[in-house]
C-alpha positions in Angstrom: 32.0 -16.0 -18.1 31.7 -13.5 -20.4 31.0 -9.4 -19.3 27.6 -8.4 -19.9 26.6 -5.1 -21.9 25.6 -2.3 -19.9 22.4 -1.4 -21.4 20.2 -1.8 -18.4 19.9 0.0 -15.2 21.1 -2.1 -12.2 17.2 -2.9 -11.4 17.6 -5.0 -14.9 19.9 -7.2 -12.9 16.2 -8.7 -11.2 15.3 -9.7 -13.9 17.8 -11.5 -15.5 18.1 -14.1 -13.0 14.3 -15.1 -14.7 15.6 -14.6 -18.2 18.6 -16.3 -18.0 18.0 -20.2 -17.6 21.1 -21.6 -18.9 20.6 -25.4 -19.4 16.7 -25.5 -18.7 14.0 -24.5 -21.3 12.3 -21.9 -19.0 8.9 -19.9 -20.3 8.3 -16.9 -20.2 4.8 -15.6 -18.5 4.6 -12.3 -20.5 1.8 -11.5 -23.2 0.8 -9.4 -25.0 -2.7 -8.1 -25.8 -4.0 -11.1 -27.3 -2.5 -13.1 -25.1 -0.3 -15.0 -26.6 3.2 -15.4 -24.9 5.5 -12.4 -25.8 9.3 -14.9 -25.4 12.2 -15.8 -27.2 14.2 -19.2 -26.8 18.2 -18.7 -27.3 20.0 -21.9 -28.3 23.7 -20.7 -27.8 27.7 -21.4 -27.0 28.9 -21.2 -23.9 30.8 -18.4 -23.2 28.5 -15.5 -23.2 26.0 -16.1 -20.2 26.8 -12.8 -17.8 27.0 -10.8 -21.7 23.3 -12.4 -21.8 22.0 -11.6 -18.6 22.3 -8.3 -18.6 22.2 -7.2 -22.8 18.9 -9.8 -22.5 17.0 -7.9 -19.7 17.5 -4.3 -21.2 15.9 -6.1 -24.9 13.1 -7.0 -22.1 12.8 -3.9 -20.8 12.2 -2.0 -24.0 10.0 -4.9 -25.5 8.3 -6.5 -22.7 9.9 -9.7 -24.7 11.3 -12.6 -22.3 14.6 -14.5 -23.3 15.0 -17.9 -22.3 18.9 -18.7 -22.9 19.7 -23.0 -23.2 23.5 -23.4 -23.4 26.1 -25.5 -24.4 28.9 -26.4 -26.6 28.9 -25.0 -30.5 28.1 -28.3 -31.9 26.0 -29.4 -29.1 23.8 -26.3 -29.8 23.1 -27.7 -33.2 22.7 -30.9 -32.7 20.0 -30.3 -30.0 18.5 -28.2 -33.0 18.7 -31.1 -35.3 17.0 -33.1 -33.0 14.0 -31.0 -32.6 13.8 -30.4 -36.3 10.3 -31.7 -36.4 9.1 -29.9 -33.5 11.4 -26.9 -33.5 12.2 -25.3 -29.5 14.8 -22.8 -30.7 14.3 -19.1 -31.9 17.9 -17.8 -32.5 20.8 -20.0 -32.7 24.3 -18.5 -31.7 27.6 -20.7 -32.2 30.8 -20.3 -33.8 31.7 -21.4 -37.5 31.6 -23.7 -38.7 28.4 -25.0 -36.9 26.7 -22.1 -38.2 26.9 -23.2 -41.4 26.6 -26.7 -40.3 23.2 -25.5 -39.0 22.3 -23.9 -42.7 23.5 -26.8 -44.6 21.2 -29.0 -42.0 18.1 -26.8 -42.7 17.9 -25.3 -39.2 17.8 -22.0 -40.2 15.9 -19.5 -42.5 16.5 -16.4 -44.2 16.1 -13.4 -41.2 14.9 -9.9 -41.9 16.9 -8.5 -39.2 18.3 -4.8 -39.9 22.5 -5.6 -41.2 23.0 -1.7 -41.9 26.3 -1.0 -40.7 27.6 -4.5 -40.8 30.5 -5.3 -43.5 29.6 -8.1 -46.0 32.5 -10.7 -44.7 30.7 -10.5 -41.2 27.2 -11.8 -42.8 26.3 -15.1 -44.9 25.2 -13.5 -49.2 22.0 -15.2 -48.5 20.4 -13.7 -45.4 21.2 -16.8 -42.9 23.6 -15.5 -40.6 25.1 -12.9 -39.1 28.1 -12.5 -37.2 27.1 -10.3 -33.6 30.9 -10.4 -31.6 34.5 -11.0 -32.8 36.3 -13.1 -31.4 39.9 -15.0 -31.9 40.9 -18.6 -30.9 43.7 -18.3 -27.5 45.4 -20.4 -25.4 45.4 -19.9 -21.8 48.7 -20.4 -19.7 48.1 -21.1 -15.1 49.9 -17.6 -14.0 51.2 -19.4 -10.8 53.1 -22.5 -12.7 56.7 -22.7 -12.0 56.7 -23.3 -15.6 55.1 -21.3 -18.5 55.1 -22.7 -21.9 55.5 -20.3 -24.9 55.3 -22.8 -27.9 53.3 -25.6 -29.2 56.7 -27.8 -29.0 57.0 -26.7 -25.5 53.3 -28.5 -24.6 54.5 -32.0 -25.5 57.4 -31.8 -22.7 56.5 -35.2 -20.3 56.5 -32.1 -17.6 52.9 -31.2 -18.5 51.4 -34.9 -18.6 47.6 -35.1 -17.1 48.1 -31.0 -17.4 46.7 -29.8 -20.3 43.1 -30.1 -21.8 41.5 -29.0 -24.9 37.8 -28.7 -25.5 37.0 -32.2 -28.4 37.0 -31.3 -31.6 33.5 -31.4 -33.3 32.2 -30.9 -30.2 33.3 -27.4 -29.1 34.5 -24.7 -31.5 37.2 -23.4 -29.6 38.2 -27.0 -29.7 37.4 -27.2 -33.5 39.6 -23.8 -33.9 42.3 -25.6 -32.4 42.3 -28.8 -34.9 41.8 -26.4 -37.8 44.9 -23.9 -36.7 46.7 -26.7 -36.3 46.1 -27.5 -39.7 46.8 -24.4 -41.4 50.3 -24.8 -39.6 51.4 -27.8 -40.1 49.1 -29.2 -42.7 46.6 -31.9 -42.3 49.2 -35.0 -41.4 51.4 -32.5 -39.3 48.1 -31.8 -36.9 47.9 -34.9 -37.1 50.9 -36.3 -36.0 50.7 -33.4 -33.1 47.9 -34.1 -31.8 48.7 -37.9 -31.6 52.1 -36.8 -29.2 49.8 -34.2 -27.5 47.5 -37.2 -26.4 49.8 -38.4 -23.3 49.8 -34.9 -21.9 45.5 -34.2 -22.6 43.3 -35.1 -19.6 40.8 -36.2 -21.7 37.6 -34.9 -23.9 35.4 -31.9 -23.0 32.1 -31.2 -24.9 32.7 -27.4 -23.1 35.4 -24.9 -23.6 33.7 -22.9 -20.5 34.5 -25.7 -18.3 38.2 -25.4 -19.0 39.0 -21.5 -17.6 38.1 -22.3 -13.8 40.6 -25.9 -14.1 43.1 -24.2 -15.1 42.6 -20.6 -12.8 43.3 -23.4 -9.8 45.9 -25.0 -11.2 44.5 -28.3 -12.0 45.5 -27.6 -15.1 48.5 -25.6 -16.9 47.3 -25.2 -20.4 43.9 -25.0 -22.1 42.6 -23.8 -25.1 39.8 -20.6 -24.7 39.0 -17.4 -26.7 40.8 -14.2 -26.5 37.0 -12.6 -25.2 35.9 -15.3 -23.1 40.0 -15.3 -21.0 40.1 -11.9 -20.5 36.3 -11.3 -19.6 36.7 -14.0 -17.0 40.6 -12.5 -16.0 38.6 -9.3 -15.3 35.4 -10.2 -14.0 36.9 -13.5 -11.9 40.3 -12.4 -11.0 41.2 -15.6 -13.1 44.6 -17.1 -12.2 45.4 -17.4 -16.2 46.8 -15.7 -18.9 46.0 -15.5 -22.5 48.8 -16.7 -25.0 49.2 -17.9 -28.7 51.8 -20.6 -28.7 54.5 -20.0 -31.1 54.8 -22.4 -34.1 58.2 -23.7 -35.2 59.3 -20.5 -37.2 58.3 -18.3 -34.1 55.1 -16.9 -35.7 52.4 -16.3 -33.6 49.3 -17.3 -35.4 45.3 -16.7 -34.5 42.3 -17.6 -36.4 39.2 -15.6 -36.3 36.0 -17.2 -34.5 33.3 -14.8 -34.5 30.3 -15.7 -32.3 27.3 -16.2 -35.4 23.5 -15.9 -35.3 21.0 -17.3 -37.2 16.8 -17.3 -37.1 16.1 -21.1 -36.5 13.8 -22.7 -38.9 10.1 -22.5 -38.0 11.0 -20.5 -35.0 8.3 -20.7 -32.7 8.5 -16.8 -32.1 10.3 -15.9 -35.7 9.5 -11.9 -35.0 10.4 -11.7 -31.8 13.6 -13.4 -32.3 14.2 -10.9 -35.4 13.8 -8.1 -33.0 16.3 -9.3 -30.5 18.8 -9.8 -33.6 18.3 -6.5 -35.1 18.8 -4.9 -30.8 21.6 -7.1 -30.5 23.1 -5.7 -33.8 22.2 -2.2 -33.3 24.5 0.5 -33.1 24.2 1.8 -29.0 24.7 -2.5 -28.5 27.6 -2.9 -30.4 29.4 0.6 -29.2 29.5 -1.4 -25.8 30.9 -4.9 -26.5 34.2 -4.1 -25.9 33.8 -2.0 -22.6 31.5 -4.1 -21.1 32.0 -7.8 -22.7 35.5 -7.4 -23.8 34.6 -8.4 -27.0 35.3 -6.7 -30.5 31.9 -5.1 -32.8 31.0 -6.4 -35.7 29.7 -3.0 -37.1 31.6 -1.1 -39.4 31.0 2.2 -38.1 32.0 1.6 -34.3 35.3 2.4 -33.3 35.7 1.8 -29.2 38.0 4.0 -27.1 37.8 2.4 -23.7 40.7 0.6 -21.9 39.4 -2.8 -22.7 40.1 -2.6 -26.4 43.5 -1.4 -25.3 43.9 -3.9 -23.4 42.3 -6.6 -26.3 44.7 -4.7 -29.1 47.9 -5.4 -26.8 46.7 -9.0 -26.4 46.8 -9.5 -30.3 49.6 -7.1 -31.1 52.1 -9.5 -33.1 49.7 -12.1 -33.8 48.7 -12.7 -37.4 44.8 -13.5 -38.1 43.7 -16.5 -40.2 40.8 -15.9 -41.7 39.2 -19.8 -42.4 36.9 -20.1 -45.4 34.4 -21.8 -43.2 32.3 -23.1 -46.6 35.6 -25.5 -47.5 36.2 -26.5 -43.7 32.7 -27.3 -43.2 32.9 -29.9 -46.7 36.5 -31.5 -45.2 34.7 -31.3 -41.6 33.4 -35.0 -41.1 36.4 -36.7 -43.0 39.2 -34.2 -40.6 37.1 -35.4 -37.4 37.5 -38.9 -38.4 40.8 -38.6 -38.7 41.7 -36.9 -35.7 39.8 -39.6 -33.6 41.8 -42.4 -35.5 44.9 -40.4 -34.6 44.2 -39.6 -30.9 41.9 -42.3 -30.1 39.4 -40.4 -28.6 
C-alpha cells in the first residue's frame, strides 16, 4: 500500500518476501557469532508494508539483522502489545497518535537510545519514548468513476450515498480515530456527534483497518472512505487506484487536515532492544529520510531534508489550501475512553 524506500538494490527485493510476514510472527534464522538469533519483530499500522519490504531488506543487508513485520490496525497494534505484556513478542512498535502514547501511558514502551539528531523537538516525545519517522495527514478518498463526487461533509449525508461510504471504527484504527477527532475540532464534541449519528444510515459498517478501505472504494463498492494523504496517493501511484484524495469542506468552506504522523517507539523488555535501536536510528537517518517522499510518498521528519522530486510536488498540491490541525495528543488521549463511549452511544456501533 504504501511505496517502499529505494535503499536496496533490486536483488534486496528476494529477500523481503522472507522479511516481510505481515500478520504471522515469522523468525528469523540469522546469527551472529555467538549464535544467538540476529532479528527484529515490527508490531505496526497498516499502511506501510511495500515502504517495509524494501527500507527493511536494505537495514538487512547492511546488518545481517532480519525484520519480522506483524500488522494491523493502530490500536490493534497495541492492544496485541498489551496482551503480551508479560511475555513481550514486539521490538518496535509503529502506530499513529494517540496509540503511541496510549502504548507509553500502558507501560509498553521504554526510553530508546536511538540517534534523534536532525529531528525537531515537536516530532519526538521530551522523555525519549517516541519518535515520529513519516508525516502524514488524515484524507478522505472520493471513487474517480462515480457519476457523483461529493465535495463537503454535508454532501456525504445525501440518501444518494446510503450503504456507500465506510470509515475505518474509531478506537480501532487511527485514520478512523482522526476522523472522530476532526470532527470534533469542527463542530465540537455534540456537533460530531450529532454527525456521525446522521452519517450512520449511509456507513457500511465498522472496520478495524483503514488499508481495507482503498481497494472497496478503487472498484466502486464504495464512493467515500476515509485514508491518509500518503497511503491514497502511494496506492494511486503504485496501483493505478480508481480514487482521489479530498478534504471535505466544512460548513464555512474551509478545508481542514489534522496531522497523523506515523510514531515509533522501543517496546518494553524488547526481546532484541539493540537491534531494534539500530533499525530506529537507519530508519531515522538522513540518506532514509531524503527518500520518503520519492519513493513512499510520504513527508520526513528530519529537519534538514528538503525533497525536490515530483512526488512532493505532487503531495504539496494535494494540501495546497488545506489548513493543518495540529492535536495535542496528551489531552486527546485523557478525553479518549469517555469520546469513544460516546460516539458508540451515538452511532450504535
Amino acid at each position: 500500500m504504501k511505496k517502499p524506500f529505494r535503499l536496496a538494490s533490486l536483488l534486496a527485493a528476494t529477500t523481503a518476501g522472507a522479511i516481510l510476514m505481515t500478520g504471522c510472527g515469522g523468525t528469523a534464522t540469522s546469527a551472529d557469532n555467538n549464535g544467538a538469533e540476529q532479528q527484529i519483530t515490527v508490531y505496526s499500522a497498516d499502511g506501510l508494508a511495500d515502504w517495509y519490504g524494501t527500507t527493511f531488506a536494505g537495514f538487512t543487508k547492511d546488518t545481517g539483522i532480519k525484520v519480522n513485520v506483524i500488522e494491523a490496525g493502530s490500536g490493534e497494534v497495541v492492544s496485541r502489545a498489551e496482551k503480551e505484556k508479560s511475555n513481550p513478542q514486539a521490538d518496535l512498535i509503529i502506530t499513529l497518535p494517540p496509540f503511541i502514547q496510549q502504548a507509553q501511558k500502558n507501560g509498553l514502551l521504554q526510553k530508546n537510545a536511538a540517534d534523534v539528531s536532525g529531528i525537531p523537538a515537536e516530532a519526538q516525545s521530551k522523555d525519549g519514548m517516541y519518535v515520529s519517522v513519516v508525516n502524514n495527514y488524515a484524507a478522505m478518498i472520493r471513487n474517480t468513476s462515480a457519476p457523483d463526487k461529493p465535495d463537503t461533509w454535508a454532501e456525504l449525508l445525501d440518501a444518494k450515498y446510503q450503504g456507500k461510504i465506510q470509515y475505518s471504527t474509531p478506537g480501532q484504527a487511527g485514520d478512523g480515530t482522526a476522523v472522530l477527532l476532526l470532527l470534533q475540532h469542527l463542530k465540537g464534541k455534540d456537533g460530531a456527534l450529532s454527525y456521525l449519528k446522521d452519517l450512520q444510515k449511509n456507513n457500511v459498517g465498522p472496520s478495524a483497518s483503514t488499508g481495507k478501505l482503498g481497494p472497496k472504494v478503487s472498484k466502486g463498492e464504495l464512493s467515500v472512505a476515509n485514508s491518509d494523504v500518503q497511503m491514497a496517493l502511494q496506492s494511486i501511484k503504485a496501483d493505478k487506484s480508481g480514487f482521489e484524495v479530498f478534504f471535505p469542506k466544512n460548513d464555512d468552506g474551509s478545508r481542514v487536515t489534522l496531522a497523523l504522523p506515523y510514531v515509533m517507539g522501543l517496546a518494553a523488555n524488547a526481546p532484541h532492544q539493540d537491534n531494534a535501536t539500530k533499525l530506529m536510528s537507519y530508519l531515522l537517518s538522513k540518506p532514509v529520510q531524503e527518500t520518503i517522499s520519492s519513493s513512499a510518498l510520504g513527508l520526513p521528519v528530519r529537519s534538514d531534508v528538503t525533497p525536490t522530486d515530483e512526488n512532493y510536488t505532487a503531495l504539496k498540491k494535494t494540501m495546497d489550501g488545506v489548513t493543518i490541525w495540529q492535536p495535542v495528543w496528551d489531552h486527546v488521549l485523557s478525553n479518549l475512553d469517555a469520546d469513544l463511549k460516546a460516539y458508540n452511544t451515538a452511532t450504535g456501533q
